[in-house]
N, C-alpha and C positions, 0 to 999 in steps of 0.2 A: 443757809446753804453751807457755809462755811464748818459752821459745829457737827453738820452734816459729814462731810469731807473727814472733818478728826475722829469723829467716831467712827466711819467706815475705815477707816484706816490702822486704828489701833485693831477692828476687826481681823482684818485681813495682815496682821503681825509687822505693822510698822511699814512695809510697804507696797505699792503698788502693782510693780511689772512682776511675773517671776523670774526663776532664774532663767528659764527656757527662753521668753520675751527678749528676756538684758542680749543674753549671747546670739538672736536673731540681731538686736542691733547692733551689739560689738561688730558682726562680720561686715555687716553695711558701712559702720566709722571706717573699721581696717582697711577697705576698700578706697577710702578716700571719699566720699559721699555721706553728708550728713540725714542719718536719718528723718522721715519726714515722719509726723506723729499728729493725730488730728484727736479729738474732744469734743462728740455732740452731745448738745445739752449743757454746754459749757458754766452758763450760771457765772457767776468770776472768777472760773480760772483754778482754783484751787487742785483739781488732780492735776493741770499740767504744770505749776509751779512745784509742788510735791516731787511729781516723776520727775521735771527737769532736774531737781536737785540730786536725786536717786540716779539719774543716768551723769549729773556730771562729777560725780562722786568716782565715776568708771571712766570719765575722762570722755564721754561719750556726750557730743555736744547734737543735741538734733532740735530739729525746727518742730515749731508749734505752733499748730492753728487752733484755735479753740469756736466752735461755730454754738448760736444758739438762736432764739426766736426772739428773747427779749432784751434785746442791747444795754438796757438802764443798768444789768448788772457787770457791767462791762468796766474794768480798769479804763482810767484814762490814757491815749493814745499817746500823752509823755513815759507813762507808767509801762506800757508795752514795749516802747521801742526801748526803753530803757532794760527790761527783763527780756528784753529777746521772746517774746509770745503775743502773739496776735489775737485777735476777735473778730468774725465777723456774723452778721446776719445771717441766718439758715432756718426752716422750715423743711424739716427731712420728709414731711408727706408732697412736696412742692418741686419737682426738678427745677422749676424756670425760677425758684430761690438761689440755685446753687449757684458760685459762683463762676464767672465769665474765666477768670482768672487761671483757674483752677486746670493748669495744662500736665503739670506732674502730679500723679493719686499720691497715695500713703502709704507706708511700711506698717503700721498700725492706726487703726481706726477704735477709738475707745469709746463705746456708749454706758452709763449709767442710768437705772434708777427712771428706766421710761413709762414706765407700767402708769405712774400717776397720772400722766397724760394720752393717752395712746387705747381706744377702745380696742376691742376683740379685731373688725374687720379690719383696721388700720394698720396690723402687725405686719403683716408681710409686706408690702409696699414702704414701711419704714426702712425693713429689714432690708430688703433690695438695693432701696436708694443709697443707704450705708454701704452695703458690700460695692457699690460702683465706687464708692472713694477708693478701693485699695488696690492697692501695684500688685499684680501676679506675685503671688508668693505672700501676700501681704498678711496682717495677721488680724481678726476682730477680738475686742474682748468686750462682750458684755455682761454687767452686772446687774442685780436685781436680787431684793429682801424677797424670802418667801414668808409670806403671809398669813399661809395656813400655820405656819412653823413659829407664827411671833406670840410670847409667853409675858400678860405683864403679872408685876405682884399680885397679891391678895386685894379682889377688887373691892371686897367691904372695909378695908381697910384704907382704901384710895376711892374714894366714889366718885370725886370731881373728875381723875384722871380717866376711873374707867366711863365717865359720860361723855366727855370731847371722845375718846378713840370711840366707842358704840356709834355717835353723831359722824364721824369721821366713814367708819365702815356705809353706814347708810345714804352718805353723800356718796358715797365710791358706787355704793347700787344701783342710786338712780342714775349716773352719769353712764352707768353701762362698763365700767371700767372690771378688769380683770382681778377678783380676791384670790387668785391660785400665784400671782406673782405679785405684789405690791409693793410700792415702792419707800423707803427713809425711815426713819424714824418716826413711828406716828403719831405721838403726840405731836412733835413740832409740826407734821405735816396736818394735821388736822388743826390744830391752834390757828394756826397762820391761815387755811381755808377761813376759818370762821371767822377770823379778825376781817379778812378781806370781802368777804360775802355781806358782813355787816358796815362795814366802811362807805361798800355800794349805797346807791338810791334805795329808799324802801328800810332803813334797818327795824322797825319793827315788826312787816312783812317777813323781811329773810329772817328774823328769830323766830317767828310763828312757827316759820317752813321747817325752820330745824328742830321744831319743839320746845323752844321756849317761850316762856311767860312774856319775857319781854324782853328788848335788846339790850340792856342794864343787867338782866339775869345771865343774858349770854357772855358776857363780857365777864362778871365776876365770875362764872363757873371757869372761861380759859383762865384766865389769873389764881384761882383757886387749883385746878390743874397741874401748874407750874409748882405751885406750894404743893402739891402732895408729891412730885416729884421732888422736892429740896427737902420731903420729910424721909425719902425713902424706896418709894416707888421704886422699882427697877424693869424693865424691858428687856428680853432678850430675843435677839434678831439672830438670824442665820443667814449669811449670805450667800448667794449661788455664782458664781462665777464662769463662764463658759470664753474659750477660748479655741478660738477656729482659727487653722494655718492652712495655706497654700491657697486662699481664696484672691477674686481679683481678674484681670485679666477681662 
């Protein structure tokens, strides 16, 4: 998630907010009111440590919540109070997850990279539940790879790499998941499916399922994968950016 984070980021030219974003917050500091900034799908944190450093570069000190499903990636709660950013528990298909707490929305609501989780009919009740985070006026920004748009090297040339992303794409099939918008870099996102699918009960079951010989063949083709990326490989992602103002309310 992390290697994640730095490569969207040298994407997107080093940083995160635009310029338009930064000066929605400057006028909210100017004001005397620390902007409020929220991160679902948070993962550890990494876009809001980023941005925060991005906004206090501008002297622009705002609060961070970072919300996600799986806590385990969560900084420790010494770690948070110490960096001024928070975590907590969220389920964006789930209102009765959100938090009790939660009596001031957000100036910006930022999602990434949902596509991996989130079927077809799912979309718009995500989308909803998000836009209820933000203060009138507030601002959404979501991201997402486009997938039809992603380009790797020469696959006779990389065979292991082009068989995890093929394996990858087919797992996206049968989960119902959306290929017009998908989400990270896919090798690492398919690697990690597969390590984790086999880790489960059953691993030579779930290698059959995926087409391997056997869980030992699944296991050297990721690691072999990884080698043809260290030989060369290259991936090229395109990222979409969409940025909604005045929502909220």
């Amino acid at each position: 998630l992390s290697q994640q984070n730095r490569v969207t980021r040298e994407l997107m030219g080093g940083k995160f907010l635009s310029d338009k974003v930064v000066s929605h917050l400057q006028a909210i500091s100017d004001s005397g009111r620390r902007p409020r900034i929220c991160d679902i799908g948070t993962g550890p944190g990494d876009w809001m440590f980023d941005t925060q450093t991005q906004l206090r570069s501008l002297d622009i000190q705002a609060i961070f919540h970072g919300y996600d499903l799986f806590p385990i990636h969560f900084p420790s709660k010494e770690e948070q109070e110490s960096k001024d950013v928070y975590f907590y528990k969220l389920n964006i298909h789930d209102k009765g997850t959100f938090p009790e707490f939660l009596v001031e929305k957000y100036d910006v609501v930022h999602v990434r990279y949902m596509s991996i989780v989130i079927v077809g009919q799912q979309w718009e009740g995500a989308f909803g539940n998000c836009l209820g985070l933000l203060e009138p006026g507030g601002v959404m920004i979501w991201e997402e790879i486009l997938f039809d748009e992603f380009e790797m090297s020469d696959r006779s040339e990389f065979p292991h790499a082009a068989r995890i992303f093929d394996m990858g794409v087919a797992m996206f099939i049968r989960n119902g998941l959306l290929l017009k918008i998908q989400a990270k870099n896919m090798y690492m996102v398919t690697r990690e499916m597969l390590m984790k699918k086999l880790e489960a009960a059953g691993k030579e079951e779930a290698a059959e399922e995926l087409g391997f010989g056997s869980a030992d063949e699944a296991v050297k083709t990721a690691d072999l994968s990884m080698e043809d990326y260290r030989k060369g490989c290259l991936t090229n992602m395109t990222i979409c950016q969409w940025i909604g103002e005045g929502f909220g309310g």
